[in-house]
VEXBALO-857603 format. One record per residue (C-alpha): residue number from 1; x, y, z; residue in three letters. Coordinates in steps of 0.001 Angstrom, whole numbers, always signed. Example, Ala and Ser with C-alpha at 12.3 -4.5 7.8 and 13.67 -1.06 7.14 Angstrom:
BEGIN
num:px:py:pz:residu
1:+12300:-4500:+7800:ala
2:+13670:-1060:+7140:ser
END
This chain:
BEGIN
num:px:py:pz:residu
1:+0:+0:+0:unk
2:+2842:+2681:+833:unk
3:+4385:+1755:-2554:unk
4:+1265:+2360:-4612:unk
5:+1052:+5879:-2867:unk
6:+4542:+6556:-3074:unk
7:+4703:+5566:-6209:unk
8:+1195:+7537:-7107:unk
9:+2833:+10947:-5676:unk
10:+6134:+10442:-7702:unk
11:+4321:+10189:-11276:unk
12:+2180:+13784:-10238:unk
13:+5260:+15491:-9110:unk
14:+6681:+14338:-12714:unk
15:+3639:+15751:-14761:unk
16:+3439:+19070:-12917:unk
17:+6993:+20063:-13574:unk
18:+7306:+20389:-17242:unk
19:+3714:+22655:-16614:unk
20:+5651:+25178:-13718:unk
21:+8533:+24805:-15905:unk
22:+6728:+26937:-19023:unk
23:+4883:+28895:-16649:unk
24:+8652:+30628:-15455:unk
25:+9308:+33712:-17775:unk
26:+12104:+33389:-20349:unk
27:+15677:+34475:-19005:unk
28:+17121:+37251:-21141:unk
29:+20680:+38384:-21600:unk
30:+22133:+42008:-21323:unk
31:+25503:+43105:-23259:unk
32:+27792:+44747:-20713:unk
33:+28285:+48147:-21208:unk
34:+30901:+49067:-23532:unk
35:+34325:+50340:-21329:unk
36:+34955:+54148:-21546:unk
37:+38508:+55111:-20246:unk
38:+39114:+57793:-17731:unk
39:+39076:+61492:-18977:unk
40:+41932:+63513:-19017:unk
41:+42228:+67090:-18680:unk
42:+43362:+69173:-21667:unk
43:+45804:+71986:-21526:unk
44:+45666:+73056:-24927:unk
45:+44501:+76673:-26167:unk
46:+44232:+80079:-25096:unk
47:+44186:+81505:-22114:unk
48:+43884:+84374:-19767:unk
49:+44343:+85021:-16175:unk
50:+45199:+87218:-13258:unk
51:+48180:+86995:-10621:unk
52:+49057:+88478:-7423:unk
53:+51803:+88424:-5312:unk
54:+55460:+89784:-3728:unk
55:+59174:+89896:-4169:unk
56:+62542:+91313:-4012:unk
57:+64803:+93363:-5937:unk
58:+68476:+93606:-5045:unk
59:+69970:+96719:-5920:unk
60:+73768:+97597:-5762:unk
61:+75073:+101482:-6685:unk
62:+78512:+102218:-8162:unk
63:+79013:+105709:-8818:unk
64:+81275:+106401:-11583:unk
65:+81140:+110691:-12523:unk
66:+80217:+113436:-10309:unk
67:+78772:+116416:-12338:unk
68:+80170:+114996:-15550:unk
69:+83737:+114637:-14161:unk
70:+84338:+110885:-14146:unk
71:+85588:+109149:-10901:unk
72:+89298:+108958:-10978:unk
73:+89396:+105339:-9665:unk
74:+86958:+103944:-12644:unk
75:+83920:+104084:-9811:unk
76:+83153:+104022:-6283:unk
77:+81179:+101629:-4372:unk
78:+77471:+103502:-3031:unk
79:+76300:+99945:-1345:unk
80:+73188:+97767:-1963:unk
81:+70123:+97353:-1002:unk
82:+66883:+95025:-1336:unk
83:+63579:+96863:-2894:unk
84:+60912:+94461:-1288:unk
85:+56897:+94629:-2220:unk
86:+54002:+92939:-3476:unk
87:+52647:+93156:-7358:unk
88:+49069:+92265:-9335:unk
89:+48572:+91979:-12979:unk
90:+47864:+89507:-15635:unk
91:+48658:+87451:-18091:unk
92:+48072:+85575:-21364:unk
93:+48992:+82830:-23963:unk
94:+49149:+79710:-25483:unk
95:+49631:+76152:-25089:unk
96:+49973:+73069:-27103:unk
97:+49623:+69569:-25399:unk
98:+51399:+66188:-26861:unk
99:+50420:+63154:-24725:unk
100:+51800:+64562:-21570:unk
101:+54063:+66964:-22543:unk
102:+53058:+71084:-22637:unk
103:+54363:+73476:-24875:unk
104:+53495:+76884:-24418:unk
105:+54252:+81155:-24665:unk
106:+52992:+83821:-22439:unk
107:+53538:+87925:-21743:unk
108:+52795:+88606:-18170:unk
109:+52251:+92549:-17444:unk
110:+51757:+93589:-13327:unk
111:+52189:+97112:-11549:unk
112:+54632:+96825:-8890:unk
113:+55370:+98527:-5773:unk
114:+58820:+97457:-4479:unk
115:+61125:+100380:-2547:unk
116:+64577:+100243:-472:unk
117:+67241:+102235:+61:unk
118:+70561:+102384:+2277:unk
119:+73328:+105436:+3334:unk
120:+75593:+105771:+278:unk
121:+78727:+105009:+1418:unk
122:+81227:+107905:+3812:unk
123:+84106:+107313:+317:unk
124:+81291:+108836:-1900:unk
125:+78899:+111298:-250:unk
126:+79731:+110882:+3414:unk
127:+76499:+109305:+4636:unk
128:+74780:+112748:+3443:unk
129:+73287:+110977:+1108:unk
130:+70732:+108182:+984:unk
131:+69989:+105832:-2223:unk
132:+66468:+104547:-3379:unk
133:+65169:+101903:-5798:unk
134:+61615:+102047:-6801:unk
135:+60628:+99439:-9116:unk
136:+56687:+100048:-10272:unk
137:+56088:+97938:-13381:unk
138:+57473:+94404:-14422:unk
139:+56717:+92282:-17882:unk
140:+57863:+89103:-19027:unk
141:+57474:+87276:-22356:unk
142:+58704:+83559:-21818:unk
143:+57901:+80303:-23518:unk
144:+57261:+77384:-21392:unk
145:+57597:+73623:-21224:unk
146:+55767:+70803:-18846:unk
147:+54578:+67594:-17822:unk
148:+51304:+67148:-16496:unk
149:+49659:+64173:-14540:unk
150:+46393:+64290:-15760:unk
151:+45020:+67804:-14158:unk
152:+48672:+68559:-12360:unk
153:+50901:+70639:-14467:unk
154:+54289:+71182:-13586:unk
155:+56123:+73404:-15695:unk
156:+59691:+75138:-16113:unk
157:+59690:+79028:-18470:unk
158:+62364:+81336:-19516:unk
159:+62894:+84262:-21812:unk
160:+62603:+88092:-21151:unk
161:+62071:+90327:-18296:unk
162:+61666:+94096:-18329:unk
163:+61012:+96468:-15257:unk
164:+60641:+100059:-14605:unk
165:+62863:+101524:-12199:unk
166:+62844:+105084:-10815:unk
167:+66263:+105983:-8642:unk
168:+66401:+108748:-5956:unk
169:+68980:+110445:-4347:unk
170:+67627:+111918:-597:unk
171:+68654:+114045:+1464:unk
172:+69590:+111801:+4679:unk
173:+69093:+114596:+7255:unk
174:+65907:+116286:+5799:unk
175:+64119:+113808:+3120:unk
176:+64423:+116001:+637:unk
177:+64938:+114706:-2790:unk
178:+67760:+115976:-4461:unk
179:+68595:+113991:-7363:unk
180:+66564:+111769:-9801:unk
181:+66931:+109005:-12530:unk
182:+64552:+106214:-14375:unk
183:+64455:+103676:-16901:unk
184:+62705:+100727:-18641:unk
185:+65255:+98207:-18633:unk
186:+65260:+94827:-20295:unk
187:+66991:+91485:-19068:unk
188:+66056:+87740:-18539:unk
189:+64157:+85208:-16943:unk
190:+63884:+81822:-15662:unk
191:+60875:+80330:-13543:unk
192:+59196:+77277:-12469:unk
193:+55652:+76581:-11397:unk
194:+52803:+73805:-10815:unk
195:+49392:+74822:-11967:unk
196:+46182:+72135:-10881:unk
197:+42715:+72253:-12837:unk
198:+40206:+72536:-10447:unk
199:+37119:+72753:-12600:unk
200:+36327:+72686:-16908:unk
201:+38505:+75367:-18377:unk
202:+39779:+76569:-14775:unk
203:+43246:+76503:-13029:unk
204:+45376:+77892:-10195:unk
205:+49031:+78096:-9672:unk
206:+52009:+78683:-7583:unk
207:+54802:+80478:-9441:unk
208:+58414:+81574:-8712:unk
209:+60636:+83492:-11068:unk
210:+64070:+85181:-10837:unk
211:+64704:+88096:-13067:unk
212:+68508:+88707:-14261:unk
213:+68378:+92093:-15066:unk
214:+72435:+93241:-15589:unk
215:+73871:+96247:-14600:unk
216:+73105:+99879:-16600:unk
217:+74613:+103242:-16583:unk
218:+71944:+106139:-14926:unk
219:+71870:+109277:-15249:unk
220:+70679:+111499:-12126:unk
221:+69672:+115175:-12540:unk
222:+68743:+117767:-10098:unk
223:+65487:+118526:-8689:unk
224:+66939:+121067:-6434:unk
225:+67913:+124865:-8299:unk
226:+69093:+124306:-10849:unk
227:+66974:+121995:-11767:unk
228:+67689:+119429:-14590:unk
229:+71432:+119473:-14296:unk
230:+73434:+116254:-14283:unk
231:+74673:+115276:-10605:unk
232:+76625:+111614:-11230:unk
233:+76258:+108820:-12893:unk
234:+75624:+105277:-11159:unk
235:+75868:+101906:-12481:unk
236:+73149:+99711:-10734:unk
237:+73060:+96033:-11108:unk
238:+70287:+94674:-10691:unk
239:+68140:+91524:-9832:unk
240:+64710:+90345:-9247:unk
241:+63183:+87255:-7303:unk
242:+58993:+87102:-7426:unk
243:+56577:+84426:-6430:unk
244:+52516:+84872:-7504:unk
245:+49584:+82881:-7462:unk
246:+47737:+83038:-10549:unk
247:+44601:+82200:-11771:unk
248:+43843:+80783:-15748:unk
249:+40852:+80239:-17586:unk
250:+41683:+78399:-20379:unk
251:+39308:+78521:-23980:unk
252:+37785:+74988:-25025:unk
253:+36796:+72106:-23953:unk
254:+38558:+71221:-21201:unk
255:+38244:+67126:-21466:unk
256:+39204:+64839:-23893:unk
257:+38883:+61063:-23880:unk
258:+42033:+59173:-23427:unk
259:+43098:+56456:-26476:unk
END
């Protein structure tokens, strides 16, 4: 009897199965999605930007004719001094990107306000007389090179450097300026900086450049009665160290896909 029903229960559970068995719905296959690799940011094209900052520029005197009489020993040693200050301006150029390597050229324009002085020295004036370097402009017009890590640029430039330098002699005891000179002088540059792109078309950086700007005759003439004639002539060497932060927006689209 227990075999019959087993037996009876075995054969139902056989016929049901292929029924439940169409009743499930079909299974259906999706394709995986096809891969996409990892943007990368693009430094090509134009761009423009703003920078701020400081620096330094040292400043050494020799004074070699007084009232158009040269100095008898070739010149005489005034002193140095550093002309310290901060600077805003902007700049603008170009880039051209091959895999990771940057290519670019840039002019950089920013007003200026660095000023120092020291006592010329007893030899010359006797300490009467006190020296000033006011530097209120500075340009540069570099090309650049780089490597960047995806949105991480680091990059080296070099080329050339102008500033704008006014001279004054003062009166140590009263203030009073006595003599006067200025120029736009041109020398060179070398820098370095690392620039991150923080958003489409959007970077910041940290910059430092050093500015060899050579030495240059001056001519200083009175402000004092009568005024305009020639006091001495100074050679000043000169040289310039500068760090800014600057800001880019760069034109384009600032992703491309990677191949």
């Amino acid at each position: 009897m227990k075999k019959a029903l087993f037996l009876g229960i075995s054969l139902m559970a056989m016929g049901t199965a292929p029924a439940l068995a169409a009743d499930l719905p079909a299974r259906t296959y999706t394709k995986a999605p096809a891969y996409m690799p990892p943007p990368i940011y693009n430094w090509a094209g134009f761009y423009i930007g703003l920078n701020g900052g400081g620096g330094s520029s040292h400043n050494c005197w020799d004074l070699t004719s007084v009232a158009g009489v040269p100095v008898a020993v070739g010149s005489v040693r005034e002193g140095c001094h550093d002309a310290t200050g901060g600077m805003v301006g902007g700049q603008i150029g170009y880039r051209w990107q091959a895999s990771s390597w940057v290519f670019g050229l840039e002019a950089q324009g920013d007003w200026a306000n660095f000023k120092g002085s020291n006592l010329s020295s007893p030899v010359a004036f006797g300490s009467a007389l006190t020296n000033q370097t006011k530097i209120d402009a500075i340009g540069l017009f570099t090309g650049q090179v780089g490597y960047a890590w995806n949105n991480v640029l680091w990059y080296a430039k070099g080329g050339a450097a102008l500033t704008h330098d006014k001279y004054n002699g003062i009166a140590t005891a009263t203030g009073t300026t006595l003599d006067q000179a200025s120029e736009t002088r041109w020398g060179g540059a070398v820098g370095t900086g690392v620039e991150v792109g923080f958003a489409p078309g959007w970077s910041v950086a940290v910059e430092y450049d050093h500015l060899f700007m050579g030495s240059g005759n001056n001519t200083f003439t009175s402000l004092a009665a009568p005024v305009g004639v020639v006091t001495r002539v100074d050679s000043i060497k000169q040289d310039v160290d500068m760090g800014t932060v600057r800001i880019n927006y760069t034109f384009g689209g600032p992703v491309v896909a990677r191949y």
